[in-house]
C-alpha positions as CSV (number, residue, x, y, z in Angstrom):
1,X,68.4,-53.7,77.5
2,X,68.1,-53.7,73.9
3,X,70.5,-56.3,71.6
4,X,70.0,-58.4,68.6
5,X,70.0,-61.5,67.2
6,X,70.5,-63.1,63.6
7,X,67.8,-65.3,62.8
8,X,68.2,-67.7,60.0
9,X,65.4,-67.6,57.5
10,X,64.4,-70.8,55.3
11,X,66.1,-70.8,52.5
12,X,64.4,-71.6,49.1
13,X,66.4,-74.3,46.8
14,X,64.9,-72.8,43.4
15,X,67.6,-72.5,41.1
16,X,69.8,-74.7,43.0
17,X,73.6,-75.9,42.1
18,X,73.7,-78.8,39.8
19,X,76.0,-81.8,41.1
20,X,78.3,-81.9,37.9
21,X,78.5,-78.3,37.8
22,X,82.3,-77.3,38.4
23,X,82.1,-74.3,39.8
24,X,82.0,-73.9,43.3
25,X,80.0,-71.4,44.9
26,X,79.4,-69.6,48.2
27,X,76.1,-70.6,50.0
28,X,74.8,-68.1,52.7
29,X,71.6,-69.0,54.6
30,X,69.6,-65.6,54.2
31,X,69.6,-64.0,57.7
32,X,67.2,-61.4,59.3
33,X,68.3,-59.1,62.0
34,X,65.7,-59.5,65.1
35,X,66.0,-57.0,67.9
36,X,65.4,-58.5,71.6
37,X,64.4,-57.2,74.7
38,X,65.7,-58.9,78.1
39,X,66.3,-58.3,81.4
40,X,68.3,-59.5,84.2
41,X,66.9,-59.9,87.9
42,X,69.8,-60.5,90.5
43,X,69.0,-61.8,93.8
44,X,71.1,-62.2,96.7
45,X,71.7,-65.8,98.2
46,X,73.3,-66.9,101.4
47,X,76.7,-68.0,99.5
48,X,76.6,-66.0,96.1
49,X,73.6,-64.8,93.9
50,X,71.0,-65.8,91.4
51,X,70.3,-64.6,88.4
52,X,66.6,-64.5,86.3
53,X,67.1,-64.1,82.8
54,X,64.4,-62.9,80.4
55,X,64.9,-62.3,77.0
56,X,62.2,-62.1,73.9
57,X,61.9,-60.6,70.7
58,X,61.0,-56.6,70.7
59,X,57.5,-57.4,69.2
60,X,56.6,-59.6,71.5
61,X,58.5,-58.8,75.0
62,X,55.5,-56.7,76.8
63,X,53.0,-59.7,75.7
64,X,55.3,-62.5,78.1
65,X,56.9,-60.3,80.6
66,X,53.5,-60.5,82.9
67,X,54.4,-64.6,83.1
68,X,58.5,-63.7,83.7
69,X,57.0,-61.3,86.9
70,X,55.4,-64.0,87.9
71,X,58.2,-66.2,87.9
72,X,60.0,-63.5,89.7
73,X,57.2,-63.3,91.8
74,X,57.4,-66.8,92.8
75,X,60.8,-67.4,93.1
76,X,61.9,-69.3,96.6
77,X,65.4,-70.8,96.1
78,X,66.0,-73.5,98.2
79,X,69.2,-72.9,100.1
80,X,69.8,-74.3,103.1
């Protein structure tokens, strides 16, 4: 599944308010839309279910999601 995610940027104080200035002013942190990919695993438990959550930006997803099945992989809840 595809959704999104504001990420603030770092803001640069050039030309920054003065202290005695009277004016007040709206300050925004600049923001950049980053598009994620995740995925949910749900496995059935004796009483209920568990659910593996992975979620990563776009650019990056494919690069981690070989550790994620892994973790999938590996995955032994211990219920008694």
């Amino acid at each position: 599944m595809k959704t999104f995610e504001l990420v603030m940027l770092p803001h640069d104080r050039a030309g920054a308010v003065k202290d005695d200035d009277p004016r007040v002013y709206e300050r925004a942190a600049p923001l950049r839309k980053v598009i994620m990919d995740e995925q949910y695993i749900v496995l059935p438990a004796s009483k209920g279910f568990f659910v593996l959550h992975y979620r990563a930006p776009e650019t990056i997803a494919e690069a981690y999601r070989l550790v994620f099945d892994k973790v999938v992989a590996s995955f032994e809840p211990l219920v008694p």
